[in-house]
C-alpha positions in Angstrom: 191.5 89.2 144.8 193.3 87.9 147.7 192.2 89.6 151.4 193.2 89.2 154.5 191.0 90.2 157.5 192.6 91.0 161.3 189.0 90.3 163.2 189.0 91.1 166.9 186.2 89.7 168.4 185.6 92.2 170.9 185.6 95.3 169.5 183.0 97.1 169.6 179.3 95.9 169.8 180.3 92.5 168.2 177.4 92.9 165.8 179.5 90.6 163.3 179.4 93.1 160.6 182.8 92.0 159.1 180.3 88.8 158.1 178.5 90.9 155.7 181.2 92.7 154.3 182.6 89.5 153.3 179.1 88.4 151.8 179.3 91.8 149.9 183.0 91.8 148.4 183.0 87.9 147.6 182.8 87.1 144.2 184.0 84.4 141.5 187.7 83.8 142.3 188.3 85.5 145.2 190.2 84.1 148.7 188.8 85.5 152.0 191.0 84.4 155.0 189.8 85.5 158.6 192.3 85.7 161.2 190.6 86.5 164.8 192.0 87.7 168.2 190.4 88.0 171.5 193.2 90.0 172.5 195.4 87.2 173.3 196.6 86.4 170.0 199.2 89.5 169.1 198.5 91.0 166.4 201.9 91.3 164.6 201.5 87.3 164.7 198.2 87.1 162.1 200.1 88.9 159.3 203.7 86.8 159.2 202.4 86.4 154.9 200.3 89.7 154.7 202.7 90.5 151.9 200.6 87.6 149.9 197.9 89.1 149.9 196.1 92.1 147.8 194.5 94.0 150.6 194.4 93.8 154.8 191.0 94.4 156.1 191.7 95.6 160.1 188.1 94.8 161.5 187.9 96.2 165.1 188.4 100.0 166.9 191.0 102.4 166.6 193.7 100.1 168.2 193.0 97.6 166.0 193.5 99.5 163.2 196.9 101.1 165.3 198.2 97.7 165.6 197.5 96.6 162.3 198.9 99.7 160.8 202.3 99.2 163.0 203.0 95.4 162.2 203.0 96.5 158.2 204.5 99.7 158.2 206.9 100.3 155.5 205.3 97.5 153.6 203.1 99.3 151.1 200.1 96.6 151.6 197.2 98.4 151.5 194.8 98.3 154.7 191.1 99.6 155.1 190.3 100.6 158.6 186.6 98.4 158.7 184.6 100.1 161.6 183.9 97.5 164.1 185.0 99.2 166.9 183.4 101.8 169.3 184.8 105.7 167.7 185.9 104.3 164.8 187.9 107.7 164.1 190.3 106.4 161.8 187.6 105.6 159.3 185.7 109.0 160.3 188.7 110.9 159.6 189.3 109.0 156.1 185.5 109.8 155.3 185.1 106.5 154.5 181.1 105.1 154.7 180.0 102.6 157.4 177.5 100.7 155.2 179.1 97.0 154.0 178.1 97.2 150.2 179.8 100.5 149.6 183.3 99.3 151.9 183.2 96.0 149.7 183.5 98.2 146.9 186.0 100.6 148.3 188.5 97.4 149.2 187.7 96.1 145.2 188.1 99.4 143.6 189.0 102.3 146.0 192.1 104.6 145.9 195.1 104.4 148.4 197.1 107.0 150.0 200.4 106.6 152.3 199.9 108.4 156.1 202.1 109.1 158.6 201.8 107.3 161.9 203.4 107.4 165.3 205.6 105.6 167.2 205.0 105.4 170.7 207.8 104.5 173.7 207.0 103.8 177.2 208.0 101.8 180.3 210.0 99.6 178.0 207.3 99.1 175.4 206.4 100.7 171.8 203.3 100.8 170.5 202.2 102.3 166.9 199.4 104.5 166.7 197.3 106.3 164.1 195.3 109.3 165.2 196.3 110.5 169.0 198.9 109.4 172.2 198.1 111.7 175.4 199.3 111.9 178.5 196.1 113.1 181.3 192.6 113.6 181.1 192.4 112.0 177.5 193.8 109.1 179.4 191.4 109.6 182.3 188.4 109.9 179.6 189.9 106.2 177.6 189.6 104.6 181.4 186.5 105.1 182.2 184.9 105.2 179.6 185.8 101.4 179.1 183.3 99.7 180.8 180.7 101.4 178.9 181.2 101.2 175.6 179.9 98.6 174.3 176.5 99.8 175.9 176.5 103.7 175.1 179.1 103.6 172.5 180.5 106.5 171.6 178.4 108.4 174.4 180.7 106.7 177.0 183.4 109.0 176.3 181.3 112.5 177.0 179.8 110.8 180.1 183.4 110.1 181.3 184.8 113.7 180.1 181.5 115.4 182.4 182.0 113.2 185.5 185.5 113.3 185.8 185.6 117.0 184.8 188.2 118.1 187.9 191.1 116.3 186.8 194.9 116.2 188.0 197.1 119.0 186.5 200.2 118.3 186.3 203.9 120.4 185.1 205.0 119.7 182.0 208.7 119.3 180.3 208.5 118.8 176.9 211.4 118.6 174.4 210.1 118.7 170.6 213.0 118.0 168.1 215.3 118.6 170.8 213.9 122.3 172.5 212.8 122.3 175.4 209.6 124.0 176.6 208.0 123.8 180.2 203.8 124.5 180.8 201.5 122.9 182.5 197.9 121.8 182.6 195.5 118.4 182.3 197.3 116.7 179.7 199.4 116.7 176.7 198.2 115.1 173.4 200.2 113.9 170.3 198.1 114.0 167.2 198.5 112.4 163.9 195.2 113.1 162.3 193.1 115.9 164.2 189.4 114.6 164.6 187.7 113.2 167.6 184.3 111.9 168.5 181.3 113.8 167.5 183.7 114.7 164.7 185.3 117.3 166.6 188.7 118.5 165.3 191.9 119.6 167.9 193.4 121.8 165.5 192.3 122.5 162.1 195.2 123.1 160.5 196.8 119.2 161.3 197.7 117.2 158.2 198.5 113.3 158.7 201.0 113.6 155.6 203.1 116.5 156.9 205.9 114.2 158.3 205.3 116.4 161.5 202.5 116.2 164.9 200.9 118.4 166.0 201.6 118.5 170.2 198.8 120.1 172.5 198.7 120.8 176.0 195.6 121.5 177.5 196.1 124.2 180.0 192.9 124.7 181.2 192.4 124.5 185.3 188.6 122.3 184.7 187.4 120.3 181.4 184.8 122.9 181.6 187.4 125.8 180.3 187.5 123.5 177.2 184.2 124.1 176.3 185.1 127.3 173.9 187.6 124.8 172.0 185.3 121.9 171.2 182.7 124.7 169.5 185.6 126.0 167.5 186.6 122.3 166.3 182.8 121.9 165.9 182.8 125.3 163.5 185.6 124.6 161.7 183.3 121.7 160.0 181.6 124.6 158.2 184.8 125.9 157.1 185.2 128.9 159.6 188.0 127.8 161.3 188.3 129.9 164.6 191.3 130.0 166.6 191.4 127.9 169.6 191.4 129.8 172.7 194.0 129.9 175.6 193.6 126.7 176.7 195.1 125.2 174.2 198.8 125.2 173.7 199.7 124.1 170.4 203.3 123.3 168.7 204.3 121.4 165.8 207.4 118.4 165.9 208.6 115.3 164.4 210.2 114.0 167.9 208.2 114.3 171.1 209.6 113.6 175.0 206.7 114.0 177.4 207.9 114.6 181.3 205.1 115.3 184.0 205.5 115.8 187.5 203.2 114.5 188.9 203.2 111.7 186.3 200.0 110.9 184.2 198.7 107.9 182.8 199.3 107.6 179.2 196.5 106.3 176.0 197.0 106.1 172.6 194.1 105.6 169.4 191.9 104.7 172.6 194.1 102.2 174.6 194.4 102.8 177.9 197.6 102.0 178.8 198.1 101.7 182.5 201.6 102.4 182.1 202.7 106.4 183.2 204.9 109.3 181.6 207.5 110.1 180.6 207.1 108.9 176.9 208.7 109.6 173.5 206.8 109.7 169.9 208.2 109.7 167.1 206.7 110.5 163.6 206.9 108.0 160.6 206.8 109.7 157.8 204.2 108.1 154.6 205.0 104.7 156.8 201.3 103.4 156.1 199.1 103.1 152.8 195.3 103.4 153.5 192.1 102.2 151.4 190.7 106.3 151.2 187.0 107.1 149.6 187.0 110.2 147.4 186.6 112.5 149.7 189.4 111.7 151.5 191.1 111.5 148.2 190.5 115.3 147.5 191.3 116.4 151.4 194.3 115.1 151.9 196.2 114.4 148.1 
């Protein structure tokens, strides 16, 4: 086999785990090339021949796996999401294990599936992403959380989500495929595949092959008035899926416009932005073919 591997080198707790995967998948034949960014290097520039190749390997957090996923949309390469990063939720919602041997033999052997992803625009710029784009206190929680990730890991999320509990509300315009609906509350989030940290889901009824997002405002006054909804996505793990409470506004669209007044900083799969609404996401449909284990085979086929 031929496999290509995006590294970035400062994802995560830079452990160099993507070094033992490679010790675990090598064998008689094979061609291992390792391509690694700091950040500096795009992306979209380390995979001009990923066509030549049998598998991409995206070795980093959620973005990385984003950008990766954008630059070969449409392409049909398969890509397994490696968890080097901090959340790692792309890999946690495609159940797939975070031990080396048993990746190595999911990229030899594993199944594939194609996934919708999401096409973010904003100040001029698009960005791909794979799980969730918000606009608010998910934006708010990516921020701060920043600095201390790569000592707490995923803990640096909940400590940002408690100490910045009172966050800005803003009013919401939102047009989804073309109707327009105003609200208002802490933030707006665009979700692709549902699950969060702590493997919390948003809304258990999201499917990343649906060709459709589901679009949630949180209309609570504190984070605190969220608490009933992160139980409930807590539950629905043992297959009870309650309904989410009040605070959550849920609707369902392939083309999202996000207007806030006053404007809010926007995130996607973890990326803190620094750039502010309004945005547009668009859904495309099957545009990305995943490396799945067989769990995630049976979920979502």
């Amino acid at each position: 086999m031929k496999l290509l591997i995006i590294n970035n080198l400062v994802s995560g707790f830079r452990e160099g785990s993507i070094y033992d995967f490679i010790r675990a998948f090598a064998a008689d034949g094979d061609e291992v090339c390792i391509r690694s960014t700091d950040g500096r290097k795009e992306i979209g520039g380390l995979l001009h021949d990923a066509h030549t190749f049998d598998l991409v390997v995206a070795s980093g957090g959620d973005g990385t796996v984003a950008s990766v996923s954008y630059a070969l949309r449409n392409t049909n390469i398969p890509i397994l999401p490696f968890p080097a990063g901090t959340a790692n939720l792309v890999a946690l919602n495609l159940s797939l294990p975070l031990e080396h041997h048993s990746l190595s033999k999911l990229a030899r052997n594993g199944d594939t599936l194609d996934f919708d992803i999401g096409e973010l625009e904003i100040g001029g710029s698009t960005f791909g992403f794979a799980l969730i784009a918000g606009a608010g206190y998910d934006a708010t929680i990516m921020q701060y959380a920043e600095p201390a990730k790569r000592i707490l890991g995923p803990i640096a999320y909940f400590g940002a989500a408690v100490t910045h509990a009172i966050a800005q509300k803003s009013h919401f315009t939102l047009s989804l495929d073309g109707k327009t609906i105003e609200s208002e509350g802490l933030g707006v989030l665009v979700l692709n595949f549902s699950k969060i940290q702590f493997d919390i889901s948003v809304a258990h009824d999201s499917s990343p092959r649906d060709g459709a997002f589901e679009v949630v405002v949180l209309k609570a006054s504190t984070a605190f008035e969220l608490i009933p909804d992160l139980i409930a996505g807590l539950l629905d793990r043992g297959g009870d899926y309650p309904n989410r409470s009040d605070a959550l506004e849920i609707h369902r669209a392939n083309n999202v416009e996000v207007v806030a007044d006053p404007p809010m900083e926007v995130q996607y799969d973890g990326e803190a932005t620094k750039l502010t609404t309004p945005f547009k996401a668009r859904i495309l449909e099957k545009a990305c073919r995943f490396i799945v284990s067989e769990e995630a085979l049976a979920l979502y086929q």
